[in-house]
VOFI-11166 format. One record per residue: residue number from 0; residue in one letter; chain; y, z, x of N, C-alpha, C, O in turn. Coordinates in nm, 2 decimals. Atoms other than C-alpha are relative to their C-alpha. Last residue first. Layout:
BEGIN
<NUM "a" "A" <Y Z X> <Y Z X> <Y Z X> <Y Z X>> ...
end
This chain:
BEGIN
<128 "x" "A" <-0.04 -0.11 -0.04> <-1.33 3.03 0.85> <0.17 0.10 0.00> <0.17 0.22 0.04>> <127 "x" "A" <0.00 -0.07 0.11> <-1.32 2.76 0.60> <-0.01 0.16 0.06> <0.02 0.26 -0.01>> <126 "x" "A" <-0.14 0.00 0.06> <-1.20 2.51 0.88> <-0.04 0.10 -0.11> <0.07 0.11 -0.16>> <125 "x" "A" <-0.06 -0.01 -0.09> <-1.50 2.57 1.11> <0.16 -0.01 -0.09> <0.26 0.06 -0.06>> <124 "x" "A" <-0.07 -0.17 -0.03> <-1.72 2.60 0.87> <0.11 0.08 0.04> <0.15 0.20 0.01>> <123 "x" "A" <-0.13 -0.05 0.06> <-1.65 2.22 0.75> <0.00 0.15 -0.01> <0.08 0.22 -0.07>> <122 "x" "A" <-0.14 0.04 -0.08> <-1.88 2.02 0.97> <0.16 0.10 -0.06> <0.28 0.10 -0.02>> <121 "x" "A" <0.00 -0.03 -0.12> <-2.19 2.23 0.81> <0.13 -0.04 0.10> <0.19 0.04 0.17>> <120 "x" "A" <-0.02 -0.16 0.03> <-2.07 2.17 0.46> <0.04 0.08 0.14> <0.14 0.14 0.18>> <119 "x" "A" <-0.19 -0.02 -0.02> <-2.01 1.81 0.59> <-0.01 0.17 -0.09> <0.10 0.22 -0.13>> <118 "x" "A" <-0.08 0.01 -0.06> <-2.38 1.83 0.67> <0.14 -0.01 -0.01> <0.21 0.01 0.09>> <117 "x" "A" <0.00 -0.10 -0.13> <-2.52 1.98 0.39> <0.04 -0.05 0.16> <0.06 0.06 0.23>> <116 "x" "A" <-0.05 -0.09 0.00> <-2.37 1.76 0.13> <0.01 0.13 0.14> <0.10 0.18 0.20>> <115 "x" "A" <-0.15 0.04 -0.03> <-2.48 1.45 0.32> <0.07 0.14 -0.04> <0.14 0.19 0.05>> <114 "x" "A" <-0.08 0.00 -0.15> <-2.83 1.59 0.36> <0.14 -0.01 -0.03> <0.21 0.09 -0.01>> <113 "x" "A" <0.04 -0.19 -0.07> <-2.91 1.73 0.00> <0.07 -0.05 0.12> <0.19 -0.01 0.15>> <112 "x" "A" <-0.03 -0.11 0.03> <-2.73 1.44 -0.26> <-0.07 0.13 0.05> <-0.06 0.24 -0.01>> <111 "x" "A" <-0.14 -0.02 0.03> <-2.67 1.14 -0.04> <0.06 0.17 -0.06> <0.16 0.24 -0.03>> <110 "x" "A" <-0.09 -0.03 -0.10> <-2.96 1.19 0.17> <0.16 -0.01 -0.03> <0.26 0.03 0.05>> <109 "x" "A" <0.00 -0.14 -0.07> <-3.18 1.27 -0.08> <0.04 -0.03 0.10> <-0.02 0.03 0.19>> <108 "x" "A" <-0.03 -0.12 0.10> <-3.09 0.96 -0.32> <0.01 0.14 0.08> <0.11 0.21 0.06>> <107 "x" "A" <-0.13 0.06 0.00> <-3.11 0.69 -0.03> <0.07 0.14 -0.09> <0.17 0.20 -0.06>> <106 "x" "A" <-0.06 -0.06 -0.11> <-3.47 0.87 0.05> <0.18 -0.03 -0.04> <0.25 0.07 -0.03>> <105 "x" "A" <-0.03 -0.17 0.01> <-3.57 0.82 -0.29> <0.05 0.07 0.16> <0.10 0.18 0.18>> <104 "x" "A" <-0.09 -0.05 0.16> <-3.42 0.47 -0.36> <-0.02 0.16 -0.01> <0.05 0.24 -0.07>> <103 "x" "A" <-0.12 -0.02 -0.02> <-3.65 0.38 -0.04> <0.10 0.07 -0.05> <0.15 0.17 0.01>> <102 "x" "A" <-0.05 -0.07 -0.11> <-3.94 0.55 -0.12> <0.14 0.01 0.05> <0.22 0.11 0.07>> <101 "x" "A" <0.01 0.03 -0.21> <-3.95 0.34 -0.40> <0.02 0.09 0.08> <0.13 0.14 0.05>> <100 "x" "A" <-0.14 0.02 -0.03> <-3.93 0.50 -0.77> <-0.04 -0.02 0.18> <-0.07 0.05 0.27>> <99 "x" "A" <0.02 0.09 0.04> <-4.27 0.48 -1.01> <0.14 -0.05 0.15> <0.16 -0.17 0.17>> <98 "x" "A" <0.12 0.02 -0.09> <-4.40 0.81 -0.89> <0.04 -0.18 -0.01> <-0.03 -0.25 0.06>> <97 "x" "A" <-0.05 -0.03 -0.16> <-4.04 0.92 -1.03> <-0.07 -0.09 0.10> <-0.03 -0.14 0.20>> <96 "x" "A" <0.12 0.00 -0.02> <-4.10 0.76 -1.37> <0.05 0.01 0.13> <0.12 -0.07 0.19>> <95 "x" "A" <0.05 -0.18 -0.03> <-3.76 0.85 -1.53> <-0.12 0.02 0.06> <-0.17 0.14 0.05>> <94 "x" "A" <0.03 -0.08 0.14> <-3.74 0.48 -1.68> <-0.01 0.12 0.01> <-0.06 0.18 -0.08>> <93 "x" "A" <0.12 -0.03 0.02> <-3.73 0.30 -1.31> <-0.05 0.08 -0.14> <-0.17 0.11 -0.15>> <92 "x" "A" <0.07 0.14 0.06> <-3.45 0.19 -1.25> <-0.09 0.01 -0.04> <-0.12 -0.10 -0.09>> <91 "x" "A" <0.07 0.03 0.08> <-3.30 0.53 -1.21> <-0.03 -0.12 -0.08> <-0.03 -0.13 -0.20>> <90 "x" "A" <0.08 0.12 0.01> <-3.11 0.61 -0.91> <-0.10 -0.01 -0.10> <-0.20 0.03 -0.05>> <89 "x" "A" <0.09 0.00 0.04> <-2.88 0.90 -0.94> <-0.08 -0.14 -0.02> <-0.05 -0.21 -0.11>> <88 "x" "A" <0.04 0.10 0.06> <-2.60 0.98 -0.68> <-0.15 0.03 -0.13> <-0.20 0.14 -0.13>> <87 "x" "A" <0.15 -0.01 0.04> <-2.44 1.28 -0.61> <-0.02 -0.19 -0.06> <0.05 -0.27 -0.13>> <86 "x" "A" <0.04 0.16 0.00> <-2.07 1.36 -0.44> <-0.14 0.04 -0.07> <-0.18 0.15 -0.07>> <85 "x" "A" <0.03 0.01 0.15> <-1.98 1.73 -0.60> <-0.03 -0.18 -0.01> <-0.03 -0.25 -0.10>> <84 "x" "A" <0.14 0.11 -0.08> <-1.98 1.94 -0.27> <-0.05 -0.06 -0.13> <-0.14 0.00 -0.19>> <83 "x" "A" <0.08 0.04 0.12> <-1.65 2.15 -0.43> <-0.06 -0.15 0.05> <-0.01 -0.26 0.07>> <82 "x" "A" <0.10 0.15 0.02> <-1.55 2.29 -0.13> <-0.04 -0.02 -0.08> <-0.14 0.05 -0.10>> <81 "x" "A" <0.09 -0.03 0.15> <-1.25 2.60 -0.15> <-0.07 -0.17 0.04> <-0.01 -0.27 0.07>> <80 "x" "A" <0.04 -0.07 0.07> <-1.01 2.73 0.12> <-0.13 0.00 -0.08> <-0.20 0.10 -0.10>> <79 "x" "A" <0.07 -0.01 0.07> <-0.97 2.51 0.39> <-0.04 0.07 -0.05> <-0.15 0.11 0.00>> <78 "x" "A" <0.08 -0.08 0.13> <-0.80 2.54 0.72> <0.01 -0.05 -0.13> <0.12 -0.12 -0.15>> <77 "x" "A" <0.09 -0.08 -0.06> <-0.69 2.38 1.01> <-0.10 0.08 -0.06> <-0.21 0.13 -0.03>> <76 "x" "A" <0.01 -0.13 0.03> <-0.52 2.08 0.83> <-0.15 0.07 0.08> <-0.26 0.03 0.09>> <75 "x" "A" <-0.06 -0.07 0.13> <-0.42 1.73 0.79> <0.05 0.11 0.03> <0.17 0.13 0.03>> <74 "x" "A" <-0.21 0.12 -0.04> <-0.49 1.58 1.20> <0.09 0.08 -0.14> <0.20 0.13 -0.13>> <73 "x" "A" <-0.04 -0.11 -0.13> <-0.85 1.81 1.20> <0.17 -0.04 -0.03> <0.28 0.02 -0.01>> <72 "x" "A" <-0.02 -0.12 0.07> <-0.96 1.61 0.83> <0.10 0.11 0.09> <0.19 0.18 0.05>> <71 "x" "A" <-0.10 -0.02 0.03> <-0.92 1.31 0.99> <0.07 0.11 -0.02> <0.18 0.14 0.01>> <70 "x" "A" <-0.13 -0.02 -0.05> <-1.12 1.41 1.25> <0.09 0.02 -0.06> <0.17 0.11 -0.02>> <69 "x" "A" <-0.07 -0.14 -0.01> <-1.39 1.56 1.01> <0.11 -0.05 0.13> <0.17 0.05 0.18>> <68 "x" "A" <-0.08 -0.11 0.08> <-1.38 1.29 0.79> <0.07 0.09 0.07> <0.18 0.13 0.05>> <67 "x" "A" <-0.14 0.02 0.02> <-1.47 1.03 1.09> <0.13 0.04 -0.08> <0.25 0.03 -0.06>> <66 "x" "A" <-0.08 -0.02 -0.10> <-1.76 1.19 1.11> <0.12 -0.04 0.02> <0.20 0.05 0.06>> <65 "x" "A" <0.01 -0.17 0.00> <-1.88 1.22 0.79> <0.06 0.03 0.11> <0.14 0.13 0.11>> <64 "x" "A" <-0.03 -0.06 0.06> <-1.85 0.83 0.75> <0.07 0.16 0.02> <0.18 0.20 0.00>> <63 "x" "A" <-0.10 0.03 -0.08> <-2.07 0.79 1.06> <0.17 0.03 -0.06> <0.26 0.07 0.02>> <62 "x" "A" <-0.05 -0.07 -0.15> <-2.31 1.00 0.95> <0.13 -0.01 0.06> <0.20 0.07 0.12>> <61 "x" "A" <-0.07 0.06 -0.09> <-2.28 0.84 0.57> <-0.01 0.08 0.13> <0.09 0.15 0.14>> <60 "x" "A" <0.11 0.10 -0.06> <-2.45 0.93 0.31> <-0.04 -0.05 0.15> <-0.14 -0.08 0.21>> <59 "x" "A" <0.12 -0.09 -0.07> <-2.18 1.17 0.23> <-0.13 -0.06 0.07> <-0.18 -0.01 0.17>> <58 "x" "A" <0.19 -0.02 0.04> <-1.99 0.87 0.18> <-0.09 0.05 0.07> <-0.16 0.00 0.16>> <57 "x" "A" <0.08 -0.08 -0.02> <-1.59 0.94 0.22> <-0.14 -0.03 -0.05> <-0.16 0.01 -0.16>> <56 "x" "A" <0.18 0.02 0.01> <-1.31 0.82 0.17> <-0.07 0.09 0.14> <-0.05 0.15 0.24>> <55 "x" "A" <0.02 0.04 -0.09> <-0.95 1.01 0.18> <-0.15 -0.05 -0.03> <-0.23 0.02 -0.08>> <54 "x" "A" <0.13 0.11 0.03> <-0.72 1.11 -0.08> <-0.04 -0.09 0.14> <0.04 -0.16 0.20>> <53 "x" "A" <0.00 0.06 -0.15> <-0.45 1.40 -0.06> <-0.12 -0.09 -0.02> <-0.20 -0.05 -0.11>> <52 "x" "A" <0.13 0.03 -0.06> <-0.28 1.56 -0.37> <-0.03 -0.16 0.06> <0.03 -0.27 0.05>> <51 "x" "A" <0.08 -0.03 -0.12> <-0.01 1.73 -0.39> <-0.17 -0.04 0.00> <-0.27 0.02 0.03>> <50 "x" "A" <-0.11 -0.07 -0.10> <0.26 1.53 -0.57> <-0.07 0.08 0.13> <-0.05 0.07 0.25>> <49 "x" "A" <0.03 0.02 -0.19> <0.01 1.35 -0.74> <0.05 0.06 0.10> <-0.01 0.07 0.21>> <48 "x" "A" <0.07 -0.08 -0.11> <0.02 1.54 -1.05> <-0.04 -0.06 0.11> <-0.13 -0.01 0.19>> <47 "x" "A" <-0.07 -0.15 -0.01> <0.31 1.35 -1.24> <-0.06 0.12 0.08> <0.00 0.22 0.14>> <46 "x" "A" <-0.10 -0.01 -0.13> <0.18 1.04 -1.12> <0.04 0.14 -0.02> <0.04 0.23 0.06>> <45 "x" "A" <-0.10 0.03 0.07> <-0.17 1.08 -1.40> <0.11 0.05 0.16> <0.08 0.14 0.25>> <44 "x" "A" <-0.10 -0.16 0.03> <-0.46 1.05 -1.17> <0.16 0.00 -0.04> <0.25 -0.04 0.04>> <43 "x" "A" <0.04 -0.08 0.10> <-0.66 0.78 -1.19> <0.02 0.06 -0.07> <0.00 0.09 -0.19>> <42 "x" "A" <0.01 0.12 0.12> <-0.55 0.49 -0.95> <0.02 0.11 -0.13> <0.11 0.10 -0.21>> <41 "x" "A" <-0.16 -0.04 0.00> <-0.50 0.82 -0.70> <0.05 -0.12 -0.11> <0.17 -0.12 -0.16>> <40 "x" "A" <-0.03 -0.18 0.03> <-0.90 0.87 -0.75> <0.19 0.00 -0.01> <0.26 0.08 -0.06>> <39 "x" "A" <0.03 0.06 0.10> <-0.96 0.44 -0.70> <0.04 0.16 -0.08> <0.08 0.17 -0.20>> <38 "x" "A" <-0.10 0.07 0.04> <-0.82 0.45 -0.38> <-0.01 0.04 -0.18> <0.09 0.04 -0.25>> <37 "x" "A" <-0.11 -0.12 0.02> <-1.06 0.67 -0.25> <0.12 -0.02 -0.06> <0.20 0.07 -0.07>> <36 "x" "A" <-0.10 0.08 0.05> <-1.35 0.43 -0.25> <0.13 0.07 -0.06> <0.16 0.07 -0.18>> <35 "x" "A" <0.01 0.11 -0.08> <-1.66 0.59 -0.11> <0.11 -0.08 -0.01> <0.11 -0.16 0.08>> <34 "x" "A" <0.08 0.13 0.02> <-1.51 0.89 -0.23> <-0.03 -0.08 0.05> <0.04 -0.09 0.15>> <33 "x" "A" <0.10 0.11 -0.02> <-1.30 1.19 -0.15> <-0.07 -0.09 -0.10> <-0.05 -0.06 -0.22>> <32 "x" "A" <0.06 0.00 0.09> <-0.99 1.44 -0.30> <-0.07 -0.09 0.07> <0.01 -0.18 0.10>> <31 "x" "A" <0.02 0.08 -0.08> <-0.79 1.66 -0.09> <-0.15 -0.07 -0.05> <-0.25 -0.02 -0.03>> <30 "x" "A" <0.16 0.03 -0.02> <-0.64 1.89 -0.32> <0.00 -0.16 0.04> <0.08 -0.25 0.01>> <29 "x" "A" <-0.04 0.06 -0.10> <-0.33 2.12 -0.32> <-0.13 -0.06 0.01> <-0.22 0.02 0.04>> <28 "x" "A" <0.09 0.00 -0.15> <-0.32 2.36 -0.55> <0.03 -0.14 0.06> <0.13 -0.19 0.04>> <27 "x" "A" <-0.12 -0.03 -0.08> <-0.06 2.41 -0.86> <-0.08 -0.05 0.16> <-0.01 -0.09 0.25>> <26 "x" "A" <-0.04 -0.11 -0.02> <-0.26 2.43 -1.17> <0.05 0.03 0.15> <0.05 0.15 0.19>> <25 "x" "A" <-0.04 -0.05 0.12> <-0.28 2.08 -1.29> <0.06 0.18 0.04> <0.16 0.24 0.00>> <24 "x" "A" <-0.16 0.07 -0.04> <-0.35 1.96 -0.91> <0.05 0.07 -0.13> <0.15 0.13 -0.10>> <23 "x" "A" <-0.08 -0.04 -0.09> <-0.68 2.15 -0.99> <0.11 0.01 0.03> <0.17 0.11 0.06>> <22 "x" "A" <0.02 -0.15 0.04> <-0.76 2.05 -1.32> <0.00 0.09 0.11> <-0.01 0.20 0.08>> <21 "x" "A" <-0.09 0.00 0.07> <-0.72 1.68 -1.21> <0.08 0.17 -0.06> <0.19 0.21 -0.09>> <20 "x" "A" <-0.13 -0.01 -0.03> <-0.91 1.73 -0.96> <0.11 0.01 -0.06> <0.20 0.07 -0.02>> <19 "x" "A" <-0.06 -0.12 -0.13> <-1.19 1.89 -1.09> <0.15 -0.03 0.04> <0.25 0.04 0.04>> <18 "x" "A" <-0.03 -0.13 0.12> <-1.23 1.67 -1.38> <0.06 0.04 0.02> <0.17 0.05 -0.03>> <17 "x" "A" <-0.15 0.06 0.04> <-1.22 1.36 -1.09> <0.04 0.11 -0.13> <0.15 0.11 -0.17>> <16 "x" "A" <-0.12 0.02 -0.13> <-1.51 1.52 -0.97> <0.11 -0.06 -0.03> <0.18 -0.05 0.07>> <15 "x" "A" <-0.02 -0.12 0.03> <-1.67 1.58 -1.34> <0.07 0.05 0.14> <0.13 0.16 0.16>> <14 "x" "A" <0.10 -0.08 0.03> <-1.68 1.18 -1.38> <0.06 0.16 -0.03> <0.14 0.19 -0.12>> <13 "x" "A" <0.05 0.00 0.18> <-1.49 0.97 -1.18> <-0.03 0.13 -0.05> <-0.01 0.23 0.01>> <12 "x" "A" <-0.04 0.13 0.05> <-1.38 0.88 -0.82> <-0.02 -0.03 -0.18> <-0.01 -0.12 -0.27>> <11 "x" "A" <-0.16 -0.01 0.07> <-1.36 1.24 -0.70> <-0.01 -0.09 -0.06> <0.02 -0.05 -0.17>> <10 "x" "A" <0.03 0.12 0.17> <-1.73 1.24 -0.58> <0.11 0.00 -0.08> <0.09 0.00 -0.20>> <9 "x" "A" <-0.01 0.09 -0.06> <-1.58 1.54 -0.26> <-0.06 -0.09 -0.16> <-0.04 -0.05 -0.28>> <8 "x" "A" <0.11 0.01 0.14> <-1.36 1.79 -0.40> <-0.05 -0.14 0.04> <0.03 -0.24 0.05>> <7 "x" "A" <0.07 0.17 0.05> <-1.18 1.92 -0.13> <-0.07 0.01 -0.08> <-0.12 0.12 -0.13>> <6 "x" "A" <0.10 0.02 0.03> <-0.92 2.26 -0.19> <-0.09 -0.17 0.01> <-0.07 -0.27 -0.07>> <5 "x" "A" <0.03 0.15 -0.03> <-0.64 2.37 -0.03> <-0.18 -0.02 -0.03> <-0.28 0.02 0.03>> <4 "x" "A" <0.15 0.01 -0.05> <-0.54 2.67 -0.26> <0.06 -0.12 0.05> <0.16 -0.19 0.02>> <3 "x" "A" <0.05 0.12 0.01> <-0.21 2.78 -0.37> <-0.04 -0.03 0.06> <0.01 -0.01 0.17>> <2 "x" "A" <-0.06 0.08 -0.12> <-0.14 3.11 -0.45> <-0.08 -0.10 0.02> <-0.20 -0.10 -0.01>> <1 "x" "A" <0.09 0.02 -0.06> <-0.14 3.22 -0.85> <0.00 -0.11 0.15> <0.05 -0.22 0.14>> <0 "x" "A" <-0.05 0.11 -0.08> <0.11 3.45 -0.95> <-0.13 -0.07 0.06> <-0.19 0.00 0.14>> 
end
């Protein structure tokens, strides 16, 4: 019998985060799915598996963002099972020439895919305990 998880999965809006959810909610859990645009994850997902799942934005990028998660987050639920930290961007205007890639476009990149994860990791001990 398998018991049913509350699980986030944050980059839901496509890709191999929208995989997840779908292939979560598929096997019975309960998932709380992010994006910058969170609308677009319950757009996606066939109705028959909406039933438990929860959709809220979200850009790791974001401080302010991040903060406003973890109230929401407090009003849902106390606990949290499972993080799938699966937001990431890739900026490549540039041909793969890193030395070639603005400072900017590289800080925008490592704060979406190291800091932002690791802060709402850090904001979300407290529910995973």
């Amino acid at each position: 019998m398998n018991k049913e998880k509350f699980i986030i999965v944050t980059g839901a809006t496509r890709g191999l985060g929208l995989g997840c959810v779908e292939s979560l909610l598929s096997k019975g859990h309960r998932v709380l799915a992010t994006g910058r645009d969170s609308a677009k994850v319950r757009e996606r997902i066939p109705a028959k598996l909406g039933e438990k799942l929860l959709t809220e934005d979200l850009d790791v990028s974001s401080f302010e963002s991040l903060t406003n998660f973890e109230t929401k987050l407090a009003k849902i639920t106390d606990r949290i099972d499972v993080l799938i930290n699966n937001a990431g961007i890739f900026v490549d205007q540039y041909g793969g020439a890193t030395l070639a890639t603005p400072v900017e476009d590289l800080e925008k990149t490592l704060k979406t895919n190291v800091m932002g994860p690791y802060r709402l990791s850090q904001i979300l001990i407290p529910f995973l305990k």
